[in-house]
C-alpha positions in Angstrom: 0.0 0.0 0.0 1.6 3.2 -1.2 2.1 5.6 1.9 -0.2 8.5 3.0 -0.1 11.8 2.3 1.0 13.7 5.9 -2.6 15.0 5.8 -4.7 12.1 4.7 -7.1 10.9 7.0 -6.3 7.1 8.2 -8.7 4.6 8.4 -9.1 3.1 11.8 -9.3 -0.5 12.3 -10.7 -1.8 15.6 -8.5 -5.4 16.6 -10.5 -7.9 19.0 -8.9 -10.6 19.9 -8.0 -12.2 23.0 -4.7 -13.4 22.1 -2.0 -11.1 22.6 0.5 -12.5 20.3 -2.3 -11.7 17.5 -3.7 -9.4 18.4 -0.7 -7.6 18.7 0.9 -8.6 15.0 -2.3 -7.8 13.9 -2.0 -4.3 14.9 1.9 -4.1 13.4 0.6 -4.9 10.0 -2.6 -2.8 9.8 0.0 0.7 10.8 2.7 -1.0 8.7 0.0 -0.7 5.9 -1.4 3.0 6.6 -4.1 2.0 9.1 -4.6 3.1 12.6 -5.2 -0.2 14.7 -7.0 0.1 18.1 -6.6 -3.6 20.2 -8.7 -4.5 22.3 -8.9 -8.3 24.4 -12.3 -8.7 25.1 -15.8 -8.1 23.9 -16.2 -5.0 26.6 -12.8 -3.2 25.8 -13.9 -3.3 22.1 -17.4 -1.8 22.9 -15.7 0.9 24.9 -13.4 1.2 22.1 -16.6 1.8 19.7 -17.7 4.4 21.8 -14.8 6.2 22.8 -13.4 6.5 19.3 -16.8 7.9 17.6 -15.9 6.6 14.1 -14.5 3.0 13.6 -14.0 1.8 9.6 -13.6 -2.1 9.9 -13.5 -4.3 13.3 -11.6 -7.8 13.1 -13.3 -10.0 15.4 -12.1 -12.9 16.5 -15.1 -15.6 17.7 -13.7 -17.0 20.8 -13.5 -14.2 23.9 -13.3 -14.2 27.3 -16.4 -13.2 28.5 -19.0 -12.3 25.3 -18.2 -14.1 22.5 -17.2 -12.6 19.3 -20.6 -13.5 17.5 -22.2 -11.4 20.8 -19.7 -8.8 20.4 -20.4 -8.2 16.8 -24.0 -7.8 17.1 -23.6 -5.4 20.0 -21.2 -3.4 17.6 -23.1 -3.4 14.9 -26.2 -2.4 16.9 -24.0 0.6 17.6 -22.9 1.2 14.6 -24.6 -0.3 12.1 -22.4 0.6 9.2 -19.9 -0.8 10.7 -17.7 -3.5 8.5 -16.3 -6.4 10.1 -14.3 -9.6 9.3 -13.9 -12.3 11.4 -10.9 -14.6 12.3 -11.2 -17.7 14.0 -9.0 -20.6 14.7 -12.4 -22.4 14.6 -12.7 -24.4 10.8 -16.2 -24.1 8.9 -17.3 -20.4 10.7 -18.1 -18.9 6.8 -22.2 -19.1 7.2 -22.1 -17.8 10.7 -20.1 -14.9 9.3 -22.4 -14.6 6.8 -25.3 -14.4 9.0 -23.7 -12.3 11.2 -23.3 -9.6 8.3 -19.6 -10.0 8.6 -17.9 -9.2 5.1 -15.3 -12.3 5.4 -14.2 -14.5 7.8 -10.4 -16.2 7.6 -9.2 -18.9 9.5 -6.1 -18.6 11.8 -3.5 -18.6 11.0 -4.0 -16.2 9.0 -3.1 -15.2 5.4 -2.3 -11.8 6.1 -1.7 -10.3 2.7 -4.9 -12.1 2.0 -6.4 -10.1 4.5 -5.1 -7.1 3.9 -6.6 -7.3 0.0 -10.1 -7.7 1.9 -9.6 -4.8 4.0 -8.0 -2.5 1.1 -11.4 -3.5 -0.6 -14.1 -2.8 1.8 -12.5 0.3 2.8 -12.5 1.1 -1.0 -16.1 0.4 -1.0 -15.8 -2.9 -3.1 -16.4 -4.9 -0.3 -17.2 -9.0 -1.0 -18.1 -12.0 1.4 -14.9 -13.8 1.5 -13.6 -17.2 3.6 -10.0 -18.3 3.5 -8.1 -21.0 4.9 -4.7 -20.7 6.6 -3.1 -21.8 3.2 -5.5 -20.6 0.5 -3.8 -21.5 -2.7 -5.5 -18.3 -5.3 -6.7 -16.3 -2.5 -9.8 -15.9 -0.2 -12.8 -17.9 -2.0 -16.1 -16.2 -1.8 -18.8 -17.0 0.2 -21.5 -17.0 -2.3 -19.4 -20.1 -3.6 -18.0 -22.7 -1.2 -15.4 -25.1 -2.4 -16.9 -28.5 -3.5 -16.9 -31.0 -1.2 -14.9 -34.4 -2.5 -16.7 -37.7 -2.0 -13.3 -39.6 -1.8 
């Protein structure tokens, strides 16, 4: 991503995930890319986060929380925001039709494919957003949602 003009406005990226380790590589990669990334651990630090920032772009939400889980958190988020975009990461297989119902643009599997996800976010935030899954090792990308990969009866 070409760097920002000293003026540009950043887009702000809210982090949820309980894991520190991610949660704080996550972070490196969104401001290594132009984004502001606010991290948050649990379900209430990122609804605090909602409301203290005013304007949040995108939230990546990891499913499995402490307290609330991510599912909870994201309708409480987007119940506050409604606009709000979000994409979920889980270390939990097979989440793409919850993510779908839970109006999420994407959801990618840990560990993640971070130029992957960095495309999706580039693209939402460009206002081309699509549903998207991907695997830790997707071999041409995320794969829509719309279209799940065909399951093998070998």
């Amino acid at each position: 991503m070409p760097s920002l003009p000293p003026n540009a406005l950043r887009r702000c990226i809210l982090v949820v995930d309980d894991d520190p380790v991610v949660r704080q590589m996550l972070a490196r990669v969104l401001v290594e890319s132009g984004y502001d990334a606010v991290p948050a651990a649990t379900g209430d630090e990122a609804m605090r986060a909602l409301a203290g920032l005013g304007s949040v772009d995108l939230a990546l939400v990891d499913v499995e929380l402490p307290g609330e889980s991510g599912w909870t958190t994201l309708a409480a988020m987007r119940r506050q925001a409604p606009a709000l975009q979000a994409i979920i990461i889980t270390a939990w297989p097979h989440q793409q039709e919850a993510a779908r119902a839970a109006g999420a643009l994407g959801c990618f599997e840990k560990p993640l494919d971070f130029p992957g996800l960095l495309k999706v976010i580039d693209r939402a935030l460009d206002g081309q957003a699509t549903n998207v899954v991907a695997t830790p090792t997707p071999a041409d990308g995320p794969t829509p949602l719309a279209s799940p990969p065909p399951i093998s009866s070998t």
